[in-house]
N, CA and C of each residue as an Amber inpcrd file, in Angstrom:
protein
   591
  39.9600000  44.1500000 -29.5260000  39.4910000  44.9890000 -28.4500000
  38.0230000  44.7050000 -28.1520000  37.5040000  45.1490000 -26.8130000
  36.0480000  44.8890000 -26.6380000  35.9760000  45.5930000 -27.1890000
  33.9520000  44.9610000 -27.8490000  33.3750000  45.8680000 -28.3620000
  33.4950000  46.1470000 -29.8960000  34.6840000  45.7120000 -30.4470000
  34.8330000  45.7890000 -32.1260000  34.1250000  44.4390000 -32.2060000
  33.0760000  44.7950000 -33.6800000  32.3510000  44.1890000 -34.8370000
  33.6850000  43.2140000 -35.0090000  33.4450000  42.0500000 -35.5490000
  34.2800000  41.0000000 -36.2620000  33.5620000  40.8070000 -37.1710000
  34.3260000  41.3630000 -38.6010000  33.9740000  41.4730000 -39.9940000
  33.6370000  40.0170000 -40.8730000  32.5110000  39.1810000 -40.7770000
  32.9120000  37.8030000 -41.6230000  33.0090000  38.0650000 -43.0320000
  33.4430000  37.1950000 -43.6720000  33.7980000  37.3720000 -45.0310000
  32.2120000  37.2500000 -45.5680000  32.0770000  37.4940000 -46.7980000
  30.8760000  37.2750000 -47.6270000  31.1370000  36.6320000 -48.6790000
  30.0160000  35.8060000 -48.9360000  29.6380000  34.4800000 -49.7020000
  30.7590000  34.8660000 -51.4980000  30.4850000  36.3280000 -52.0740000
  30.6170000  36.7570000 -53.1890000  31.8000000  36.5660000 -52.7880000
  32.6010000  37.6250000 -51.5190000  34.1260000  37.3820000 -51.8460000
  34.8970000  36.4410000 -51.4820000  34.2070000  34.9430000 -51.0080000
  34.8680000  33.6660000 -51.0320000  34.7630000  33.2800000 -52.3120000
  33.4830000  33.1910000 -52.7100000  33.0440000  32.3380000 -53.8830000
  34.1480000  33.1240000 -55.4390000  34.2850000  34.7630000 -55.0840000
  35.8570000  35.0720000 -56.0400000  36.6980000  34.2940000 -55.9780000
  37.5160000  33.7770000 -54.7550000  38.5560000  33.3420000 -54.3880000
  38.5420000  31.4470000 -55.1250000  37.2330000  30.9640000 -54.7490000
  36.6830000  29.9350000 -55.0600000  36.7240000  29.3380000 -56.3460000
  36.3430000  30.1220000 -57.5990000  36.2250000  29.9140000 -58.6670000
  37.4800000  30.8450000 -59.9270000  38.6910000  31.2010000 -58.7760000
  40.1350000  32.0820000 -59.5960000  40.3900000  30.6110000 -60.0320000
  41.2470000  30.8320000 -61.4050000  41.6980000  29.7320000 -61.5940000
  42.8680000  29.2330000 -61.0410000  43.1570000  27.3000000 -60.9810000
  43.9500000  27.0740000 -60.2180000  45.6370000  27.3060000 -60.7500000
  46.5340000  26.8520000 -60.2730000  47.8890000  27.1300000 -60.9230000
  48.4900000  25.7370000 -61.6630000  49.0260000  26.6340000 -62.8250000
  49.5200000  25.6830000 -63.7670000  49.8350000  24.6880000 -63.2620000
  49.1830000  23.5470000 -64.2010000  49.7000000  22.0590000 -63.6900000
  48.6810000  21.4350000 -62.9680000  47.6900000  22.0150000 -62.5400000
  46.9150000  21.0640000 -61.0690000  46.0040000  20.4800000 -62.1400000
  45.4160000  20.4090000 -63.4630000  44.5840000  19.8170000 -63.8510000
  45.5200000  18.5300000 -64.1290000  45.0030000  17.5380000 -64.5180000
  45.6980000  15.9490000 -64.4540000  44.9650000  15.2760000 -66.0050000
  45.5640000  14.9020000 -66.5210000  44.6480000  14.1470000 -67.9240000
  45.1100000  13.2350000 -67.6570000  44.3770000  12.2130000 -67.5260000
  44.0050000  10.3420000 -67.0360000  43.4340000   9.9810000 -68.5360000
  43.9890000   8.6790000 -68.8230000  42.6110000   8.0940000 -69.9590000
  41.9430000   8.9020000 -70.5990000  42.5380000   9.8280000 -71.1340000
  41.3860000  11.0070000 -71.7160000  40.5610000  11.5800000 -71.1550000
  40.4860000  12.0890000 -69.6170000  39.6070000  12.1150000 -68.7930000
  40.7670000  13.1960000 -68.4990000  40.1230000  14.6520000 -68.1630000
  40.7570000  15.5780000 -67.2490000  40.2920000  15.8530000 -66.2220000
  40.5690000  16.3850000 -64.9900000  39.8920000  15.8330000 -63.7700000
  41.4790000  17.0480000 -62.7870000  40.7430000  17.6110000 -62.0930000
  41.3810000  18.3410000 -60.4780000  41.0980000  16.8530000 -59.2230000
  42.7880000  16.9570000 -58.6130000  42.4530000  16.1870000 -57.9980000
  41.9840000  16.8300000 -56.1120000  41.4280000  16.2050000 -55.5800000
  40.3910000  16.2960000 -54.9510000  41.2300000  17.3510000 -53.6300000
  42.7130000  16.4730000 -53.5220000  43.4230000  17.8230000 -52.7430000
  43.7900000  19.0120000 -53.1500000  43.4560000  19.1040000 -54.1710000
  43.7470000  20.5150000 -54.4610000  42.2110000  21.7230000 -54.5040000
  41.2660000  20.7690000 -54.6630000  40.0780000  21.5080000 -54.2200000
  39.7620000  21.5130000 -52.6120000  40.4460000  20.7110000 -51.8940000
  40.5660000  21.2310000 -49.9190000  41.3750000  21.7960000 -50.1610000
  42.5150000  21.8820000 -50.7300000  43.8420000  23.4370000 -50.4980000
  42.7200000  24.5120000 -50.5190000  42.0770000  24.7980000 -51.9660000
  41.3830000  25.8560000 -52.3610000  40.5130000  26.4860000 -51.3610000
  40.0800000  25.4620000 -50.7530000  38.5800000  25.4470000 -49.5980000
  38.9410000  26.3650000 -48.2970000  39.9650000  25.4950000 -47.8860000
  41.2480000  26.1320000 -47.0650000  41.4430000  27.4380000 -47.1940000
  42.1850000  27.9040000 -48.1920000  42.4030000  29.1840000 -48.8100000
  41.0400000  30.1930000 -48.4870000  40.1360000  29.8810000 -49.4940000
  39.3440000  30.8050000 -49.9070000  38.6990000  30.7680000 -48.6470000
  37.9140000  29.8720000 -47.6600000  36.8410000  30.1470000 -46.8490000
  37.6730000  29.6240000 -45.4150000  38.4820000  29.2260000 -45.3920000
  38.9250000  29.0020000 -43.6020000  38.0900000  28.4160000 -43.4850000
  37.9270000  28.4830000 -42.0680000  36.9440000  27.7200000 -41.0970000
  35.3090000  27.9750000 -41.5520000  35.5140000  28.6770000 -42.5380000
  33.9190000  28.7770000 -42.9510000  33.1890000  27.8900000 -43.5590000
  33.4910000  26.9550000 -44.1420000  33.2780000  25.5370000 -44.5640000
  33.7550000  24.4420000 -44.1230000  32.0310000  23.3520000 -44.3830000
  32.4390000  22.0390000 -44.0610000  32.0300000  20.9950000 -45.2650000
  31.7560000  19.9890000 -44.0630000  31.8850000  18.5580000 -45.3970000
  31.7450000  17.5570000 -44.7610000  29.6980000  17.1020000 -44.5410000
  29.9490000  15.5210000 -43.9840000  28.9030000  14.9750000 -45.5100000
  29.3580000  13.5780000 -44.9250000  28.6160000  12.4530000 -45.6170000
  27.4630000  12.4730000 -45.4380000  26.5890000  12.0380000 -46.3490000
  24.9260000  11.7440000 -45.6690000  24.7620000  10.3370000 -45.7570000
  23.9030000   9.4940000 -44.8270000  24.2390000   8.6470000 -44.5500000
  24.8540000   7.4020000 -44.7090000  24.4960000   5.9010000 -45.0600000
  25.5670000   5.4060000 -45.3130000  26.2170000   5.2280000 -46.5140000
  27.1420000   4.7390000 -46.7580000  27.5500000   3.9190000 -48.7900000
  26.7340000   3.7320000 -49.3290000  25.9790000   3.3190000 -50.0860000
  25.2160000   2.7960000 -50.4500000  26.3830000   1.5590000 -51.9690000
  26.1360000   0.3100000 -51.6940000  27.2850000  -0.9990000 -52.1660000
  26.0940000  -1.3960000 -53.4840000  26.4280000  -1.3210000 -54.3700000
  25.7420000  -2.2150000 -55.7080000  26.9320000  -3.5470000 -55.8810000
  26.5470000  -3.9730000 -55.1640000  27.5920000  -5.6120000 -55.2560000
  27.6850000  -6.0180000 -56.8480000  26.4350000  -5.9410000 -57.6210000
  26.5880000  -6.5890000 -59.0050000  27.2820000  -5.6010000 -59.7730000
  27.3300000  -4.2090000 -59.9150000  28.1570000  -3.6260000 -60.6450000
  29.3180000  -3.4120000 -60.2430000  30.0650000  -3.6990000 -58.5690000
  30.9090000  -3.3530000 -58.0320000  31.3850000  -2.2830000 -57.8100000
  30.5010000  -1.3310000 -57.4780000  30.6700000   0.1020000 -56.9580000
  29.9390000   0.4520000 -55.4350000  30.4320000   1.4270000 -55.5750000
  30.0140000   2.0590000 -53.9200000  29.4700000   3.1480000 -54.7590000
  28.5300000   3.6950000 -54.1870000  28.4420000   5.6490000 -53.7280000
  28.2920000   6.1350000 -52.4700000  28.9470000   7.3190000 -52.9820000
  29.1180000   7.9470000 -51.3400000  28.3860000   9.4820000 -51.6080000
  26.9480000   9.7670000 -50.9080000  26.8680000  11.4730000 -50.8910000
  27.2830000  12.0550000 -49.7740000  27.5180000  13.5920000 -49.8220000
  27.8910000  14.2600000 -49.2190000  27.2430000  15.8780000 -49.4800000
  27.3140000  16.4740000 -48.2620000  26.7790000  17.8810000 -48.2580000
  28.4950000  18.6140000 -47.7050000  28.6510000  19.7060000 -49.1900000
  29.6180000  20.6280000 -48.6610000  28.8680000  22.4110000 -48.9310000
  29.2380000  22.7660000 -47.1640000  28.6480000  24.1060000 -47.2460000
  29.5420000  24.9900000 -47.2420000  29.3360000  25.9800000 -47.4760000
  30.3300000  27.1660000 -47.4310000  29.0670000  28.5790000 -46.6390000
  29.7690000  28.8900000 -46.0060000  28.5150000  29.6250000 -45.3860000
  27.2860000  29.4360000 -44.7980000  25.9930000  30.1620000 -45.7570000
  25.0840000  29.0760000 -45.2110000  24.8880000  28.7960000 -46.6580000
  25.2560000  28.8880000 -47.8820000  25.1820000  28.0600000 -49.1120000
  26.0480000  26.6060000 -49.2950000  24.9310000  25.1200000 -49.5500000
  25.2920000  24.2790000 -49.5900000  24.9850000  23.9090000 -50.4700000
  25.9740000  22.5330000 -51.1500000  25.7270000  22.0920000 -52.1020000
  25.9380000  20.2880000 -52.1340000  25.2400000  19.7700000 -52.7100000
  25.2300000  18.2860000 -52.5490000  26.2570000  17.1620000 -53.4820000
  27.2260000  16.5150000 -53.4600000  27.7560000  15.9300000 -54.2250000
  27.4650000  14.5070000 -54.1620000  27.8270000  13.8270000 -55.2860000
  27.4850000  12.4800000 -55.3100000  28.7370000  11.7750000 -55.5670000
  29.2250000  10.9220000 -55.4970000  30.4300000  10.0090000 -56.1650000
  30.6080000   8.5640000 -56.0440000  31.3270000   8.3240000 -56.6460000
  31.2510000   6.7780000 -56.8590000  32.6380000   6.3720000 -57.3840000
  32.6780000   4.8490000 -56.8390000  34.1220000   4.0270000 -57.2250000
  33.8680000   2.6800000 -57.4970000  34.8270000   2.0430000 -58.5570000
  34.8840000   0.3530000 -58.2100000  35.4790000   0.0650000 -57.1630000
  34.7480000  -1.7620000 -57.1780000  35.4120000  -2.1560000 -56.1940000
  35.5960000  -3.6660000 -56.7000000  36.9060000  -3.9200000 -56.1760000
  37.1540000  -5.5730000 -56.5320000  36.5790000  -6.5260000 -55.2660000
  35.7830000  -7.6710000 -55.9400000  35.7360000  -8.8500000 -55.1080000
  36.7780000  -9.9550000 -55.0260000  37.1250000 -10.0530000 -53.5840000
  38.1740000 -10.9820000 -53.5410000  37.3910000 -12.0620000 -52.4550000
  37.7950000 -13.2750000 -52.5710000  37.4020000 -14.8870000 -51.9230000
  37.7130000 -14.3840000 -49.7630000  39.1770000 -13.8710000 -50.3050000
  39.4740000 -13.2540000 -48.6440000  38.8560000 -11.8240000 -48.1370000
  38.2770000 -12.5970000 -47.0000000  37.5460000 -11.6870000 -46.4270000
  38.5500000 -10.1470000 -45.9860000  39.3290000 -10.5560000 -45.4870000
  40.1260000  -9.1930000 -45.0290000  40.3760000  -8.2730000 -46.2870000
  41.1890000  -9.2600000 -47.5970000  41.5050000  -8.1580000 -48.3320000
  39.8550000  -7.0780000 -48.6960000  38.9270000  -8.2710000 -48.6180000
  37.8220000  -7.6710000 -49.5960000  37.5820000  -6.3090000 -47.9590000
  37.3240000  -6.2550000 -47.1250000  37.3120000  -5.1180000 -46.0660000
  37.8940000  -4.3360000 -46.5200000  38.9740000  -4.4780000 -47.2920000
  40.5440000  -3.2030000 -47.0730000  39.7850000  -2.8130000 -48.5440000
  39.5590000  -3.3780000 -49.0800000  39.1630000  -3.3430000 -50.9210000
  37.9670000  -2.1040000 -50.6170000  36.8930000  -2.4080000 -49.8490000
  35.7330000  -1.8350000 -49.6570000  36.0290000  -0.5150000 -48.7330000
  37.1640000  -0.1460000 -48.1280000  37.6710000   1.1050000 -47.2580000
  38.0070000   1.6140000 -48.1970000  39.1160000   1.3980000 -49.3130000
  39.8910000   1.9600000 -49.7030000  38.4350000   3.1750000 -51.0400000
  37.7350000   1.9590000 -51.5990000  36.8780000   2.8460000 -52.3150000
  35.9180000   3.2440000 -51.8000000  35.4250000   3.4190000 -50.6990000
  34.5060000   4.1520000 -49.8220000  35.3280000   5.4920000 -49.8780000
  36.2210000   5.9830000 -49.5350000  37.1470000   6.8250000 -49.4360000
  37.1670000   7.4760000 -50.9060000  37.5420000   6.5850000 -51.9560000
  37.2170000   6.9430000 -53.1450000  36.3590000   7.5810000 -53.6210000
  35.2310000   7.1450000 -53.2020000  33.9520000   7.8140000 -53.5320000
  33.0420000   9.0640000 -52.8320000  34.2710000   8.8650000 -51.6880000
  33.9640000  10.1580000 -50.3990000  34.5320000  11.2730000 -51.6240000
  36.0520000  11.0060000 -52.1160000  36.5010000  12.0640000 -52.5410000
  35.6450000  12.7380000 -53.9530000  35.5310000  11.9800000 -54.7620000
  34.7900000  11.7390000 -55.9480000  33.3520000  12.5610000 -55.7450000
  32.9090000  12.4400000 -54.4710000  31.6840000  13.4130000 -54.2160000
  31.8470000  14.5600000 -53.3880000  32.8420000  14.8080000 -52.8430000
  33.4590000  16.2900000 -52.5110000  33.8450000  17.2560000 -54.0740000
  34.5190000  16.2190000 -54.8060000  34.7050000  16.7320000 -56.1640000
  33.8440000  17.4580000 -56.7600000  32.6100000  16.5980000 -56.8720000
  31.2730000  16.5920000 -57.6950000  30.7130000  18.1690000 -56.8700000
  30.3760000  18.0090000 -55.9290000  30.4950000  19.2710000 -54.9870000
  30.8080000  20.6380000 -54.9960000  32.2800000  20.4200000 -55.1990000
  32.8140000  21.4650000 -55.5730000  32.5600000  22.1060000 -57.1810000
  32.1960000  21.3840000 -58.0670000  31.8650000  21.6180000 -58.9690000
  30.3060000  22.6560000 -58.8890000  29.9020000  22.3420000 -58.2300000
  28.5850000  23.2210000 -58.5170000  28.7370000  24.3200000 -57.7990000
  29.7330000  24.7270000 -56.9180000  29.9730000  25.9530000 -56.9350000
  31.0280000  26.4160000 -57.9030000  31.1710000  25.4800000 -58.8190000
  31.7550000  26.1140000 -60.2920000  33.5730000  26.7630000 -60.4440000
  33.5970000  25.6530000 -59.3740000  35.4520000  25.3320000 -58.4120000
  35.8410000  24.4700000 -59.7600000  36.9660000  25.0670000 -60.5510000
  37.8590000  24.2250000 -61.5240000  37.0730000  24.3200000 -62.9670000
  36.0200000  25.4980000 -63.0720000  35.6400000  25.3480000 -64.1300000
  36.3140000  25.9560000 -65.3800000  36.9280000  27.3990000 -65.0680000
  38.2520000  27.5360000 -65.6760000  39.2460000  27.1380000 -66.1350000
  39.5740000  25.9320000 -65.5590000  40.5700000  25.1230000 -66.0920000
  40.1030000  23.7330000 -66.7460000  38.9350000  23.5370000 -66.2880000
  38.6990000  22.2930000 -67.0730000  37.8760000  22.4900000 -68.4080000
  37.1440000  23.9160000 -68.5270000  36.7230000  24.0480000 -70.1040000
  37.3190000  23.8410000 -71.0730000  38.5040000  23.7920000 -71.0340000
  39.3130000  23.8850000 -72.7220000  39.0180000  22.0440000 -73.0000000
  38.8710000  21.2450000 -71.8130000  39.0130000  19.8630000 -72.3330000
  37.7920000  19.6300000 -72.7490000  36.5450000  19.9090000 -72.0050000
  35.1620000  19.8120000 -72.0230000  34.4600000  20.6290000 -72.9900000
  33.3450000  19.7170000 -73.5360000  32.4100000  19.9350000 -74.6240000
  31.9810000  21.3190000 -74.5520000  31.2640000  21.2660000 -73.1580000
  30.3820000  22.7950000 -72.3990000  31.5260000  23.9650000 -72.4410000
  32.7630000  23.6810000 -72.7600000  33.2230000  24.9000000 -72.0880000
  33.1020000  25.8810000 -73.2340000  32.8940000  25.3410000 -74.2960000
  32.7720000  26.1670000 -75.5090000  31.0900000  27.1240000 -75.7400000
  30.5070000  26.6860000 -74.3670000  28.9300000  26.9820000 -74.4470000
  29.0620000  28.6070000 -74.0310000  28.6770000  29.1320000 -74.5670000
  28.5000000  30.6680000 -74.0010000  27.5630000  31.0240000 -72.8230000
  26.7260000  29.9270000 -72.7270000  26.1170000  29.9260000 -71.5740000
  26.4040000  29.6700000 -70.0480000  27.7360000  29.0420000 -70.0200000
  27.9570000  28.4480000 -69.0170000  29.0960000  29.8690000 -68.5100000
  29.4730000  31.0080000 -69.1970000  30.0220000  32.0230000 -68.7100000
  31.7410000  31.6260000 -68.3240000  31.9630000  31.0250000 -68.5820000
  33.1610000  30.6040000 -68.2110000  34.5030000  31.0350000 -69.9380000
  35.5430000  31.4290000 -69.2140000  36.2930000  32.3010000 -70.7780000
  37.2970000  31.1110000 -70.0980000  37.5910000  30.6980000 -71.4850000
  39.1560000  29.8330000 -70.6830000  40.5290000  31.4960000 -71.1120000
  40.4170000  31.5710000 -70.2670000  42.3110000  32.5940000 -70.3360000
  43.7050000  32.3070000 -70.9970000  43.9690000  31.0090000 -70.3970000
  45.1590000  30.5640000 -70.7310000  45.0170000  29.4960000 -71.9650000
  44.9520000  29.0890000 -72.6550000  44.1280000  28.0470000 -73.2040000
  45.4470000  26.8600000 -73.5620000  45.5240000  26.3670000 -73.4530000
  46.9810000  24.7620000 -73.1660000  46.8890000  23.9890000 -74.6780000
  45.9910000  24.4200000 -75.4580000  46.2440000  23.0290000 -76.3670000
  47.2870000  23.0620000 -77.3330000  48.5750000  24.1170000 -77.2810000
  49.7080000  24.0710000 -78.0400000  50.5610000  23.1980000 -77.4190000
  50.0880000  23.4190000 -75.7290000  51.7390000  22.4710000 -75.1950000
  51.3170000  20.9730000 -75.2110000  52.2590000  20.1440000 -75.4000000
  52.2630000  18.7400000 -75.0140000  52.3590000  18.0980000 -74.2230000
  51.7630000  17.0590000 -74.1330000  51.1910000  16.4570000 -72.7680000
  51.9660000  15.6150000 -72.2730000  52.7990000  15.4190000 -71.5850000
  54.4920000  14.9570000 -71.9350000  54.0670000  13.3300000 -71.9150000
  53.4920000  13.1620000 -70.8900000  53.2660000  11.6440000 -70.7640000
  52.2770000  10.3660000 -72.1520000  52.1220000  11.4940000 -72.8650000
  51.6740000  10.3790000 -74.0870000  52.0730000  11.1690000 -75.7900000
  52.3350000   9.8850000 -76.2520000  53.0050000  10.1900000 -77.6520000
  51.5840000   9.5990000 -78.4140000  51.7580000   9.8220000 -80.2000000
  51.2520000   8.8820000 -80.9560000  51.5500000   7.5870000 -81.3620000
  50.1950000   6.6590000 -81.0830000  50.5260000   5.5680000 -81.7310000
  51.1080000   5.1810000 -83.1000000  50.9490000   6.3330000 -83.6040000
  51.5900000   6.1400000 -85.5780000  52.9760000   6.9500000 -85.7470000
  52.2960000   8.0910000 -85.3680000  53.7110000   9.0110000 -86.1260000
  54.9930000   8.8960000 -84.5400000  54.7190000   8.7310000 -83.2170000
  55.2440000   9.1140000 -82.4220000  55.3800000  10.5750000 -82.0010000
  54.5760000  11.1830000 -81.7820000  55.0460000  13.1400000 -81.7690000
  54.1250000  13.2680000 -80.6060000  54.5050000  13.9420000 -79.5500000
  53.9770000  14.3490000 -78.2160000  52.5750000  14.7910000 -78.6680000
  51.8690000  14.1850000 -77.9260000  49.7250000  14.8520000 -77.6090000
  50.4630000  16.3740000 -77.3110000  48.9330000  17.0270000 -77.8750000
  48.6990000  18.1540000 -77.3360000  47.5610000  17.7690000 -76.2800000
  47.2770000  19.1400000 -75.8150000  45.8640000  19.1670000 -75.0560000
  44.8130000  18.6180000 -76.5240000  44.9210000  19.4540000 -77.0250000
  43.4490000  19.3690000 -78.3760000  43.3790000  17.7100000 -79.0960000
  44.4700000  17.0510000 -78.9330000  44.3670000  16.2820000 -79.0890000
  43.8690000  15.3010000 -78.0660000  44.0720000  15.4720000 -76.8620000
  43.4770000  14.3540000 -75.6650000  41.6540000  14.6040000 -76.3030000
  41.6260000  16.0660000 -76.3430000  40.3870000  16.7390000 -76.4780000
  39.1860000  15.8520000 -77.9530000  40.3560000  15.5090000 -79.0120000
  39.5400000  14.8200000 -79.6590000  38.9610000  13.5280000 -79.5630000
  40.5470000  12.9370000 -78.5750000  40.1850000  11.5370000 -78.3240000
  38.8250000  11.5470000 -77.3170000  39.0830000  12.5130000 -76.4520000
  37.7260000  12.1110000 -75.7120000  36.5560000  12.8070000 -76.4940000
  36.3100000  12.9350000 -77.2000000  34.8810000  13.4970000 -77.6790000
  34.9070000  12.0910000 -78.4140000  35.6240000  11.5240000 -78.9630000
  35.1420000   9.8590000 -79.6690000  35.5040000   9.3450000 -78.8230000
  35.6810000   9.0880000 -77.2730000  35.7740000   8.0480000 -76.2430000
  36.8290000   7.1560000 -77.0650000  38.1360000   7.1360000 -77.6800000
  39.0300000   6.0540000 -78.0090000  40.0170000   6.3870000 -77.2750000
  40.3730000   4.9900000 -76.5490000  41.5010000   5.2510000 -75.5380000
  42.4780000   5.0460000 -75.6620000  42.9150000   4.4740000 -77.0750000
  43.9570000   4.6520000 -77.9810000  44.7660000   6.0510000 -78.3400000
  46.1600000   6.1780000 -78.0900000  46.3770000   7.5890000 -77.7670000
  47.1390000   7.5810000 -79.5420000  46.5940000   8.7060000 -80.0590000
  46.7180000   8.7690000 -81.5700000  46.9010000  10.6330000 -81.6490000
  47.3890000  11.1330000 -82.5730000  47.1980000  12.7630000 -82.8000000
  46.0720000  12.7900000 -83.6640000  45.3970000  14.3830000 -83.2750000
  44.3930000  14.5610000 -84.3530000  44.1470000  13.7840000 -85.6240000
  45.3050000  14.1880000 -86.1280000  45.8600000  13.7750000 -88.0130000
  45.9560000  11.9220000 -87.9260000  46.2230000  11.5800000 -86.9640000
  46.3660000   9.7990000 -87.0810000  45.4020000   9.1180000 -86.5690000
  44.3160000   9.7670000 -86.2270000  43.1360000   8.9050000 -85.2370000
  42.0740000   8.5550000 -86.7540000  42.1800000   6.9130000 -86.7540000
  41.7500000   6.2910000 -88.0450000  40.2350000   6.4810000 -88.4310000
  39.8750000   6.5370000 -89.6810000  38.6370000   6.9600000 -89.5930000
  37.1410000   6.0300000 -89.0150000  37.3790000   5.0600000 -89.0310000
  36.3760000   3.9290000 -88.0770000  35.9320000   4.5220000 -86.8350000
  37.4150000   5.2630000 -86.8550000  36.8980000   5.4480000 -84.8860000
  36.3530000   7.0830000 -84.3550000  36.7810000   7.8280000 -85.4490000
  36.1290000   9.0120000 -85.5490000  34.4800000   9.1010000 -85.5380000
  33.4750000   7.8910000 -85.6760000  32.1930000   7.7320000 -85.2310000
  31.5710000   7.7690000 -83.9020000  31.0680000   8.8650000 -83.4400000
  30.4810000   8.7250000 -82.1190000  29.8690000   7.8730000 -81.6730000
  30.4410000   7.2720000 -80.0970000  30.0320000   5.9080000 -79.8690000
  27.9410000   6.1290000 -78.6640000
């Protein structure tokens, strides 16, 4: 009707919606690496703020040819609170020019997402679910309670190298605190490699 106020949402009760945790399953364990993948933090974005948030790049790639990476920054705002992400990808060199174009799109894109990620993180999007894997999440400082906590169930997609018996979470959890990408259980990860690298 004319004349009615149009109520916008406020920063606190997006940023609730923002930082609920996500639903079982959306975290992903890679290589000992746990990680939200990047569509499920635009579902969230979607959800929680509508049209109230955006998301450009700042200016161009920036290409380290000798290490074979790209980075890509980006500014994502929500309101008028913004936050800056950074990200980065490999990239393969190939002799053909075309593939190497398609090579250099494909991780530009990569690294677009990778710094929307990074992004979302500092408004503290997926921190709930990714503490139980991470060092910090055990920090009392960082305010974050994990709720559900996963490291009884098994991680279906990797067994032990010795005994054969399904990973837990706590176990991805040890391998990555010693970076061995050897998938072993607590009890079988040999003692050489139990040294922080």
């Amino acid at each position: 009707m004319k004349g009615e106020k149009i109520m916008l949402p406020t920063y606190q009760e997006i940023k609730e919606k923002l930082i609920a945790p996500f639903p079982k399953g959306t975290v992903e364990v890679e290589r000992n690496k746990a990680h939200i993948p990047v569509q499920a933090y635009i579902n969230r974005l979607e959800e929680a703020a509508g049209e109230h948030w955006s998301w450009k790049t700042n200016g161009q790639p920036l290409i380290y040819e000798k290490e074979c990476q790209i980075q890509v920054k980006g500014t994502l705002k929500i309101l008028n609170a913004e936050r800056e992400g950074v990200g980065f990808s490999n990239f393969k060199v190939y002799e053909d020019n075309k593939e190497k174009i398609q090579n250099l799109k494909y991780a530009i894109l990569a690294a677009e997402s990778d710094a929307l990620r990074n992004a979302c993180n500092k408004y503290q999007m997926g921190w709930s679910d990714l503490a139980q894997y991470k060092d910090w999440g055990k920090n009392p400082g960082v305010g974050v309670t994990v709720t559900q906590p996963q490291t009884s169930q098994p991680v279906a997609e990797f067994t032990c190298l010795k005994c054969g018996k399904p990973l837990q979470a706590s176990d991805l959890q040890e391998l990555e605190k010693y970076q061995i990408r050897n998938k072993y259980c607590s009890e079988d990860i040999p003692a050489h490699m139990r040294k922080k690298r």
